[in-house]
C-alpha positions in Angstrom: 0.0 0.0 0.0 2.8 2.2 0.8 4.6 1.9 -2.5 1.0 2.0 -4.3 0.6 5.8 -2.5 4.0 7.1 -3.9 3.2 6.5 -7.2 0.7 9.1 -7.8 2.5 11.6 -6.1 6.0 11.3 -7.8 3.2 11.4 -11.2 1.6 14.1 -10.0 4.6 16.3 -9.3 6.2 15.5 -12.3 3.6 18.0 -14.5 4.3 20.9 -11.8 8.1 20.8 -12.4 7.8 20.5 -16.4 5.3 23.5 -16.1 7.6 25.4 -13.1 10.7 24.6 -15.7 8.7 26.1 -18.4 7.8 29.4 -16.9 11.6 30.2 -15.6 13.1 29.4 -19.1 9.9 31.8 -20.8 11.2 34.4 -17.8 8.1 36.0 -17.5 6.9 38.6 -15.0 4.3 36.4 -13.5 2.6 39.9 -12.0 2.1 40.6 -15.7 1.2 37.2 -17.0 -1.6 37.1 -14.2 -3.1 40.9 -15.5 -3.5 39.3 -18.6 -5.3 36.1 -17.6 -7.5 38.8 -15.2 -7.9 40.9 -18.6 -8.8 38.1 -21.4 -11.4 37.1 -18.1 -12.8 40.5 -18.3 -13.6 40.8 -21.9 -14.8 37.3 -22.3 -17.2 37.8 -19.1 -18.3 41.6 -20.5 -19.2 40.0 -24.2 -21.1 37.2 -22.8 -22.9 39.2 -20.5 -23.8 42.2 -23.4 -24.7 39.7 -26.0 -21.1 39.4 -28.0 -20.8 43.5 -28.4 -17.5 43.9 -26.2 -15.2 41.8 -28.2 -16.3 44.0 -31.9 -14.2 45.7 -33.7 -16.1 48.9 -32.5 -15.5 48.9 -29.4 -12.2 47.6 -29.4 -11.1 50.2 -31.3 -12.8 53.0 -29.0 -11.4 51.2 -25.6 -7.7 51.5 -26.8 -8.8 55.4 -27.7 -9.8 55.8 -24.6 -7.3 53.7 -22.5 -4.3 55.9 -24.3 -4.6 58.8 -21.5 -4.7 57.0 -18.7 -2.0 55.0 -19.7 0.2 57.8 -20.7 -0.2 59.3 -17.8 0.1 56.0 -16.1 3.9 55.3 -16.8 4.7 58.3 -14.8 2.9 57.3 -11.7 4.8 54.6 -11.8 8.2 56.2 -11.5 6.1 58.6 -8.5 5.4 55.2 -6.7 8.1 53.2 -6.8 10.3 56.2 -5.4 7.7 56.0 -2.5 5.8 59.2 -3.3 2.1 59.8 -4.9 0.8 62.4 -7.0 -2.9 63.0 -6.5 -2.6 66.7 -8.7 -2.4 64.9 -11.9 -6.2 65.4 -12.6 -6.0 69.2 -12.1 -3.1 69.1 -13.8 -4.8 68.1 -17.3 -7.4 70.2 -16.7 -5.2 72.9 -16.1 -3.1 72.5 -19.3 -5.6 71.3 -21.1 -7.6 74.3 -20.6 -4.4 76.6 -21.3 -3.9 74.9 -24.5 -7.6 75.8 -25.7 -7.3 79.4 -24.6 -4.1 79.6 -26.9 -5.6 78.5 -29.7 -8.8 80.5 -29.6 -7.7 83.1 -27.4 -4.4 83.9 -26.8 -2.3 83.6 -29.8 -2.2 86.4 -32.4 -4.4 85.9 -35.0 -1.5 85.8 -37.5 -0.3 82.4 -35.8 -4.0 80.9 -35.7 -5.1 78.4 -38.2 -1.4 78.0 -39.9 -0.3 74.2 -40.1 2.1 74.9 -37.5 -0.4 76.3 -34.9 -0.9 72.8 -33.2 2.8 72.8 -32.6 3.4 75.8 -30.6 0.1 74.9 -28.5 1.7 71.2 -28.0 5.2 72.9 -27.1 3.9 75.6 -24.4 1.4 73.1 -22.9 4.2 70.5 -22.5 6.3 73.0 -20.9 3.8 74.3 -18.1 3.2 70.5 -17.1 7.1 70.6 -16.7 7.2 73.7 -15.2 4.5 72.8 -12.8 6.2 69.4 -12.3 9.2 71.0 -11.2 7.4 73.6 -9.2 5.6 70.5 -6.9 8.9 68.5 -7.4 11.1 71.2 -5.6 8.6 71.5 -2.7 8.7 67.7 -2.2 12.3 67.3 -2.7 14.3 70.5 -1.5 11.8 71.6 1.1 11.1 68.6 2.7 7.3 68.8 2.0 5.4 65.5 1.7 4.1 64.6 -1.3 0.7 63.8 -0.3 0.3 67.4 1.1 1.8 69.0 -1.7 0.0 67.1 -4.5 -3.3 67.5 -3.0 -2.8 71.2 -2.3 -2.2 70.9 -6.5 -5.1 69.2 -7.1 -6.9 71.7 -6.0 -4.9 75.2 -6.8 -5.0 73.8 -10.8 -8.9 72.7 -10.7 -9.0 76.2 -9.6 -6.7 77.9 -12.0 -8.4 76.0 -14.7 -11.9 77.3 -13.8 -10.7 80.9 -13.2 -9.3 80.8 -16.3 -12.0 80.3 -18.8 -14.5 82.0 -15.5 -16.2 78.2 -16.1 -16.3 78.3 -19.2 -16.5 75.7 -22.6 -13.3 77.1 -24.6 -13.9 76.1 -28.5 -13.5 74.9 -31.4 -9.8 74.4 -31.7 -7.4 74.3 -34.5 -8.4 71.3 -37.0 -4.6 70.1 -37.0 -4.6 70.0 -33.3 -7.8 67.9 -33.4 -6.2 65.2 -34.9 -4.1 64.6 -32.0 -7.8 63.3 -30.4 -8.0 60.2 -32.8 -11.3 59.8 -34.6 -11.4 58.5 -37.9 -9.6 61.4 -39.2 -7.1 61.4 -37.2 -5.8 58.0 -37.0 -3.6 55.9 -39.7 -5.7 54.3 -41.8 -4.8 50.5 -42.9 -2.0 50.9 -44.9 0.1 52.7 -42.3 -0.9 50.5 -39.7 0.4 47.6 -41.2 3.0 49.0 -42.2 3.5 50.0 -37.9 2.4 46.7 -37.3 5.3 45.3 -39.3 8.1 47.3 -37.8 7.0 46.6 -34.2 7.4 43.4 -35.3 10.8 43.9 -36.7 11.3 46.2 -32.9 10.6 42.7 -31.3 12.7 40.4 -33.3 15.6 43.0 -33.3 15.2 43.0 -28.8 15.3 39.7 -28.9 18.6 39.7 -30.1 20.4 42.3 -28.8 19.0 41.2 -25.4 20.1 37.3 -26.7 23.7 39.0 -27.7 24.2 41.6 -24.8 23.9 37.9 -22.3 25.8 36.2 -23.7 28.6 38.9 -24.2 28.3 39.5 -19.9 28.1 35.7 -19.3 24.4 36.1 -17.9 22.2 33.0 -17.9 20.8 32.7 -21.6 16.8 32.0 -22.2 16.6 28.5 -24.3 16.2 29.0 -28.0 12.6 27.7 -28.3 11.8 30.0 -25.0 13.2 33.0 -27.2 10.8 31.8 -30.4 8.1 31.1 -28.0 8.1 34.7 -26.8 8.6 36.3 -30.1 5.9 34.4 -32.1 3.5 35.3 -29.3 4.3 38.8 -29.5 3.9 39.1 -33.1 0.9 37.4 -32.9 -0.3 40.2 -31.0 1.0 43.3 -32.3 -0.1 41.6 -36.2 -3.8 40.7 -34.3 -4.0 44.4 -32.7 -3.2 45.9 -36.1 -5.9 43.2 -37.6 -8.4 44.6 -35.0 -8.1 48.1 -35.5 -8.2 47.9 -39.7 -11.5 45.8 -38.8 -13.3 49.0 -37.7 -14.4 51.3 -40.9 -15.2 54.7 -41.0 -18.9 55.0 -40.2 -20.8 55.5 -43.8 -22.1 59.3 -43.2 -18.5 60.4 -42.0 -17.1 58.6 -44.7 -18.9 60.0 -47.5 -18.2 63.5 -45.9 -14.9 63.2 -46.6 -15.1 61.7 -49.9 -13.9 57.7 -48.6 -15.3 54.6 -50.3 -17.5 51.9 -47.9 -16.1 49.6 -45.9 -12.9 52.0 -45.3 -10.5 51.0 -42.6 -9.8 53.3 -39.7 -6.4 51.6 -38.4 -4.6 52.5 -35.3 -5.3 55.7 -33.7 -3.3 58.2 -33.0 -3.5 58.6 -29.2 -3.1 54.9 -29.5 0.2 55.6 -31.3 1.7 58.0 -28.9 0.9 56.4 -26.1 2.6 53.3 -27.8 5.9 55.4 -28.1 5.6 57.4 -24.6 5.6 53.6 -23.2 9.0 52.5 -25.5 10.4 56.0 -23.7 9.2 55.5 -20.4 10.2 51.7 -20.4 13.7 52.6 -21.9 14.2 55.5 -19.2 13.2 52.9 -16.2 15.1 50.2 -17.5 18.2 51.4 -19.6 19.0 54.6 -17.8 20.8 56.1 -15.3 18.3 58.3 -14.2 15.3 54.9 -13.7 17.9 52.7 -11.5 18.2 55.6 -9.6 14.6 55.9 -9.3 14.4 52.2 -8.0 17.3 52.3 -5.9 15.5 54.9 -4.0 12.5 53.7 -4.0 13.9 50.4 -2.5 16.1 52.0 0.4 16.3 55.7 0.0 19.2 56.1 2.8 21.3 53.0 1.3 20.9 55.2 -2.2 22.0 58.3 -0.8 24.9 57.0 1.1 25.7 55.8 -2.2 26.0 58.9 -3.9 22.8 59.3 -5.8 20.6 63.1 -6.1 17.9 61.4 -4.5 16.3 65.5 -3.8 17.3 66.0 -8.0 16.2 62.7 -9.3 12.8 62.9 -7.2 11.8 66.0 -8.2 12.3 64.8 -11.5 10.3 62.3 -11.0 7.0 64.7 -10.8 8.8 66.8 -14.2 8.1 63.8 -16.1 4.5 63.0 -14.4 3.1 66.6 -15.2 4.9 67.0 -18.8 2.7 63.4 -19.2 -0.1 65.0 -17.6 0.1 67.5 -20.2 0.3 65.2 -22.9 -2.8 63.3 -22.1 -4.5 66.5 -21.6 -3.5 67.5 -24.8 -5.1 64.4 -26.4 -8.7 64.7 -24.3 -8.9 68.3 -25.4 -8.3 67.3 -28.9 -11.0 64.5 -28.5 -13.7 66.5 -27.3 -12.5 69.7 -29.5 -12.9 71.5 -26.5 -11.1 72.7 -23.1 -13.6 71.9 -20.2 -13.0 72.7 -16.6 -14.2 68.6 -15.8 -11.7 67.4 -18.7 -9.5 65.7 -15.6 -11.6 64.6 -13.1 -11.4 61.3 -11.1 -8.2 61.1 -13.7 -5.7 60.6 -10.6 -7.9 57.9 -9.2 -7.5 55.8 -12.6 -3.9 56.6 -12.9 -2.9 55.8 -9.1 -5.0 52.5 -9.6 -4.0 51.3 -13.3 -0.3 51.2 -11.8 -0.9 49.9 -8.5 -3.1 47.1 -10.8 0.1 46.7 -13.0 2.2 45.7 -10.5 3.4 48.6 -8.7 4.2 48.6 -5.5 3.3 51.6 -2.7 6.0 50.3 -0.5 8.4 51.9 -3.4 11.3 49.9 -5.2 9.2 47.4 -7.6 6.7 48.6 -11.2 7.3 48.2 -14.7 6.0 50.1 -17.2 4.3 47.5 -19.5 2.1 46.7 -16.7 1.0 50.1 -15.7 -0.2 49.9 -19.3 -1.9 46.7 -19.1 -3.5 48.9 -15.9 -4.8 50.8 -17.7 -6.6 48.6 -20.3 -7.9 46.9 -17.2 -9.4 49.6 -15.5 -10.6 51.3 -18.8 -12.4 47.4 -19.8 -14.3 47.6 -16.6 -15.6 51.1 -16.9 -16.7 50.3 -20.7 -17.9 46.9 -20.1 -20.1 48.8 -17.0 -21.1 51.3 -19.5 -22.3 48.9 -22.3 -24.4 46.8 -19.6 -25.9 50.1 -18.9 -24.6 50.4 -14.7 -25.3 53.4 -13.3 -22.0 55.4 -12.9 -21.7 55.5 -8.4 -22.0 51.5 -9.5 -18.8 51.9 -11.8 -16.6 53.9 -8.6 -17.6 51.3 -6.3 -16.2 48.7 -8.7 -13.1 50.6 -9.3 -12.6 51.1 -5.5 -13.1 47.9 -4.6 -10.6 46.9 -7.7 -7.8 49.3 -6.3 -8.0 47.9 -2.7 -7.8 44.4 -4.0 -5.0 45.5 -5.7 -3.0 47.3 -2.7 -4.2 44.0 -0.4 -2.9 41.2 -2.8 0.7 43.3 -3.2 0.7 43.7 0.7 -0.4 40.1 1.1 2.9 38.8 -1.7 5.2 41.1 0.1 4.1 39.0 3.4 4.3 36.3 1.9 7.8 36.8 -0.1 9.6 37.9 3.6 
């Protein structure tokens, strides 16, 4: 009986060690894997549940519109958090700049500048740089003078919200500049098919050329190197998905009136959008400054034992204040995108945004207790939190419904990190 009972164990544990063996040769985060099992959950639940009209082309299309913000602004916070600070301005702060940007254009500028093709870059350029300049405004406070974040942030969220209103005295600034409306996505402003495969394909080039040089720059140091079919694995998975992204977003066509406005045949393709796009490439950034930089291991060595990194000869007061440059130039960024979608400036363009932000990293993976986030799945964060909101929306929940979901999403979130933390010590 004895030998009989060790059978079936030795059988059983055999599976768990090919599939443990598997997942450290595939090196992946498991934090992210996990957000995309919870996010393919998700959708499949929302289309069941609204009669197969989340997963369309449609609204697929319309959640990555939508999910661009928040994500953009997003890969800042998590810089913010993992250096063990919090910005809870960043909603004011689009509203803020976003509402500057629409005064310039129908405002502010001189009329010789409005309505030239260059307009929408001098509006981009001065709203970037009062997000930075109010980034390094905060920054200095929290670094320099010792103020904590939380105060200092939440004394911005409401001195912009205020600024903003004051500004316009309450009022909807518009229209704004056509070129700067492009910036919003819609189906003029986004790629169209033959430019989003042709994005589609160098991404994919992007991934087989990071395989390599990552494959090249291990073995060079003498780090551990991934097994070749591990490498193929993750590369023919990730192709897959960039080529089925593209696939999706060349599936949604203009709709027929707005097409024959503008002179396009039926059945046209609107492709990738271009909020979609730059949030795409403030991620490659953002990921490169974290990971490949100076300036983002100093952010993590901080974050993970801010004494240790100041005995060892790191700015902590420079980098940190940094830190909340890049949030608010990101801020502005988004805000610049929002405005451009609704073709408007409006003193609500921002709110509840720092609550999506703060939760869409802390759902990615990032860690309040500072030192741990990646950018990818602050990303990921945001496609969750923007799926549940438009998933609520298509089964018609009222919206106090939709905060209580994503409050009880975010402190899930915080208690399952607190709980691996536990459990890692």
């Amino acid at each position: 009986m004895a030998e009989a009972s060790v059978v079936p164990e030795t059988v059983a544990a055999e599976p768990r060690r090919s599939a443990r063996t598997l997942y450290r040769a595939l090196e992946v985060d498991g934090r992210l894997l996990g957000l995309i099992g919870a996010l393919a959950i998700i959708w499949i639940g929302f289309n069941i549940l609204s009669g197969g009209l989340f997963l369309t082309p449609r609204n697929l299309w319309n959640l990555s519109v939508q999910s661009a913000s928040v994500g953009i602004m997003a890969t800042g916070m998590v810089l913010i958090i993992v250096s063990r600070n919090i910005d809870l301005s960043v909603g004011s702060v689009l509203t803020f700049t976003g509402m500057t940007m629409a005064m310039l254009q129908t405002q502010w500028l001189p009329s010789s500048l409005l309505g030239q093709p260059y307009t929408w870059i001098i509006v981009l350029a001065l709203g970037l740089a009062l997000g930075a300049l109010i980034g390094t405004l905060q920054g200095f406070i929290i670094a320099y003078l010792g103020v904590p974040s939380f105060i200092v942030t939440l004394g911005g969220l409401l001195i912009w919200a205020g600024l903003a209103f004051e500004e316009a005295s309450g009022q909807t600034i518009s229209p704004l500049d056509p070129n700067f409306q492009l910036l919003g996505g819609g189906p003029t402003g986004s790629l169209g098919e033959t430019l989003s495969w042709a994005v589609g394909i160098l991404a994919c080039i992007g991934i087989a050329y990071s395989l390599y040089a990552s494959r090249r720059r291990r073995r060079k140091y003498g780090f551990p190197i991934r097994p070749r079919w591990a490498e193929i694995t993750i590369g023919v998975v990730s192709v897959a998905a960039v080529l089925g992204a593209v696939w999706v977003a060349n599936s949604y066509d203009w709709p027929a009136a707005l097409a024959q406005q503008f002179g396009k045949g039926p059945n046209t393709p609107v492709g990738i959008a271009n909020p979609v796009l730059i949030a795409i490439g403030v991620a490659i950034v953002m990921t490169i400054v974290a990971t490949r930089r100076r300036f983002g291991r100093y952010v993590f060595a901080i974050g993970g034992n801010p004494e240790a990194a100041e005995l060892g000869g790191i700015n902590t007061r420079r980098t940190i204040m940094f830190t909340f440059v890049i949030m608010s130039t990101l801020a502005a960024v988004s805000a610049a995108i929002l405005s451009a979608r609704l073709n408007a400036g409006v003193t609500g363009l921002g709110a509840q945004a720092e609550l999506y932000v703060i939760a869409a990293a802390v759902i990615g993976g990032t860690s309040f207790a500072g030192g741990i986030g990646t950018i990818p799945g602050a990303i990921l964060g945001a496609v969750v939190m923007q799926s549940l909101q438009s998933g609520m929306v298509l089964l018609r929940v009222d919206s106090p419904i939709q905060d209580i979901v994503v409050g009880i999403v975010l402190v899930a979130a915080v208690g399952t990190d607190a709980a691996l933390r536990r459990r890692a010590r």
